[in-house]
C-alpha positions, 0 to 999 in steps of 0.5 A: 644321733646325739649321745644321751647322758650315759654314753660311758660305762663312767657314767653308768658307773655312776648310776649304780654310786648313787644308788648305793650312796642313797642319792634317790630320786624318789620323792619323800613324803609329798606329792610330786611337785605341781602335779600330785602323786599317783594313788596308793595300793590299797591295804593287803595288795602290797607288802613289804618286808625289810631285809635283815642286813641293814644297808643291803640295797636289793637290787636285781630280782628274779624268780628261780628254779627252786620256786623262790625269788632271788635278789642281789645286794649290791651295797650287801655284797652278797645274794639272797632270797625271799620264800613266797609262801613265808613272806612276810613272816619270819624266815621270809629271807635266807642270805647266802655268805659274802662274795669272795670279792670286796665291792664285787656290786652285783646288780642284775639277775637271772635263771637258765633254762635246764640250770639249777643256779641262778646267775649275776653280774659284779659290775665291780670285779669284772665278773659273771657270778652264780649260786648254788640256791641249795648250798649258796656255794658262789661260782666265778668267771673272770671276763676276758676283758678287762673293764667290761663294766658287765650289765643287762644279763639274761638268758635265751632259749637255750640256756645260754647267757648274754650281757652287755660290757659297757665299758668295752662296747661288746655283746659278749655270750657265756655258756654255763660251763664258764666259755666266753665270746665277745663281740665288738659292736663297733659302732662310732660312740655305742655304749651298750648296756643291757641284753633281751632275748625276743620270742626268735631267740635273737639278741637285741640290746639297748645302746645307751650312746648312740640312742638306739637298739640293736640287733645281733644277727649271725648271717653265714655265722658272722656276727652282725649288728644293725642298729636302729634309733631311738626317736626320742633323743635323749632317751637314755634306754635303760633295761629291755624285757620280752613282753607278753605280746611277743614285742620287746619292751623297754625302760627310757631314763629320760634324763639328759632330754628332761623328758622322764621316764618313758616306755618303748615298745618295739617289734621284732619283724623285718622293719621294725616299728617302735611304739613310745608310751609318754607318761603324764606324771613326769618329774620336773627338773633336777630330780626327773623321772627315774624307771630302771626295771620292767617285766612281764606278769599277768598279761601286762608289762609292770615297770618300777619307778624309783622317783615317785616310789610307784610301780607302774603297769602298761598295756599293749593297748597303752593303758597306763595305771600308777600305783604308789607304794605306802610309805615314804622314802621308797626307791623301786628299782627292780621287778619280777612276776613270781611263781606265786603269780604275784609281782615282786619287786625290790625297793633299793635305796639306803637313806640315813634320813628316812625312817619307816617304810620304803627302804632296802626292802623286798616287796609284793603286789597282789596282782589278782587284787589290782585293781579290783581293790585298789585306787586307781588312775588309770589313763590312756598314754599319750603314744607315738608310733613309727617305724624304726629308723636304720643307722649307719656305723657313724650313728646318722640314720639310713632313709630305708627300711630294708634291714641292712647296714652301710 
């Protein structure tokens, strides 16, 4: 298989530079070139909301035990939350003090189940943090490695967390009480980059070097890794959620192969099928699409496109419906069904050159108005189905289907 575009955790890195540098790749203020852009919500199904540090890009966002959404500030420094039933009124956000470290970058989100806190990674100090959503008081855990590069955090079943470390090629667990376990991949060319939980409570994650996802098994409680290509190549795998059907669904950047933006779906049973959700408002080149985070909210997989400033909605079926977010400039990058029932989402990008709507903002979709008031497009994607090839420690693919590895 040939190495996608984010094959080291340097170029990952980069990816969160240009982000918080603002060099976004929505389209500002006119349609996508040659092919229009995607209808816009209608009044009163979304909302936004500026935050009040100017320049904080929100980044990661999840819904917390304390019935608020929590969001990273990855230019900030710093965690903050958006109460649902003020927003968007004054007193919508409260933000929590600066992390004790400089440039820290925290970036993805998540909440453990019996855990009070929320808890983040800091790409930039090599940590996995958490907040008190009481106090804000901030807790930090130095990863073992070194360079770790950490992204992708989730949380099983159990209420243990996972990540990935980009820079060190591991699957690596974290209890909350601050114990680490790495597991080396070691696999030729992985670069791993972000974690799923599936309905088993089994790990899979997204292998952006080798084009492929994995799956961390404990036979006899050995750690093992079986790996299965991706049949687009290269489909830059971004971030990977649980979706309502129990399959596991999954952002493709699309860069390095000038496809775009891309939605993988796969199954979890002993051969595992993928299913690739091909969308027709593809940016063209150099600017691409751009979808980085996905989630599951009533009944459907919404995902957010920082390219054409659009939040997107996939069914299981493979009915696809595009919504513009008003306004110009917009960088959606993040997205999380609410204990309100709505979608939440972070609207990231920082441009010196782009006033009005659109930007380091926190937003809301009605997803109970969608789309009974709304303008819609709404299509049938073009869909690709196939059984998840096998791949060896070199990355070549197995001709076989009987979950093992050479």
């Amino acid at each position: 298989m040939r190495p996608s575009a984010l094959t080291t955790s340097a170029a990952i890195a980069a990816l969160f530079a240009l982000i918080v540098a603002g060099c976004k790749y929505s389209t500002v203020g006119s349609p996508l070139p040659g092919i229009g852009g995607p209808p816009t919500f209608a009044p009163g199904v979304v909302t936004e909301k500026p935050i009040p540090t100017s320049n904080a890009t929100p980044f990661g966002i999840t819904s917390a035990p304390d019935g608020n959404l929590w969001f990273t500030e990855l230019n900030g420094n710093k965690l903050a939350h958006v109460i649902p039933g003020v927003f968007p009124g004054a007193g919508s956000y409260v933000e929590c003090g600066p992390l004790p470290s400089a440039n820290s970058g925290p970036g993805d989100i998540t909440s453990v189940t019996g855990n009070p806190n929320v808890w983040f990674d800091e790409f930039g100090t090599n940590r996995i943090g958490s907040v008190n959503t009481s106090t804000c008081a901030y807790s930090e855990f130095v990863i073992p490695t070194q360079n770790a590069g950490a992204s992708g955090l989730t949380a099983d079943q159990n209420g243990v967390l996972w990540f990935a470390e980009s820079g060190n090629d591991k699957i690596t667990k974290l209890t909350v009480g601050g114990t680490f376990t790495e597991y080396p991949v070691g696999l030729s060319g992985s670069s791993v980059v972000s974690v799923a939980i599936a309905s088993d409570n089994s790990v899979w994650y997204l292998d952006s070097g080798r084009n492929s996802v994995g799956h961390l098994t404990f036979p006899g409680g050995v750690p093992t890794f079986v790996d299965y290509g991706i049949p687009s190549n290269p489909a830059d795998p971004a971030y990977m959620t649980l979706g309502p059907d129990g399959a596991l669904w999954f952002t493709e950047l699309g860069i390095g192969s000038s496809l775009g933006c891309q939605i993988g779906r796969i199954t979890t049973g002993a051969s595992p099928s993928i299913t690739e959700y091909i969308l027709p408002f593809a940016q063209p080149p150099p600017d691409f699409d751009l979808c980085l985070g996905l989630t599951s909210a009533g009944g459907n997989i919404w995902f957010a496109e920082a390219d054409t400033g659009a939040i997107g909605r996939v069914t299981p079926q493979g009915v696809v419906t595009e919504y513009g977010i008003p306004g110009s400039g917009t960088t959606a990058l993040f997205v999380a069904g609410g204990p309100d029932g709505n979608l939440w989402f972070t609207d990231g990008g920082f441009d010196p050159n782009i006033s009005g709507v659109g930007t380091n903002q926190i937003g809301r979709v009605k997803i109970g108005l969608v789309p009974s008031i709304s303008t819609l497009r709404t299509f049938k994607a073009t869909m690709k189905t196939q059984r998840l090839p096998l791949l060896n420690k070199q990355g070549e693919i197995i001709h076989r289907f009987d979950g093992t590895a050479h």
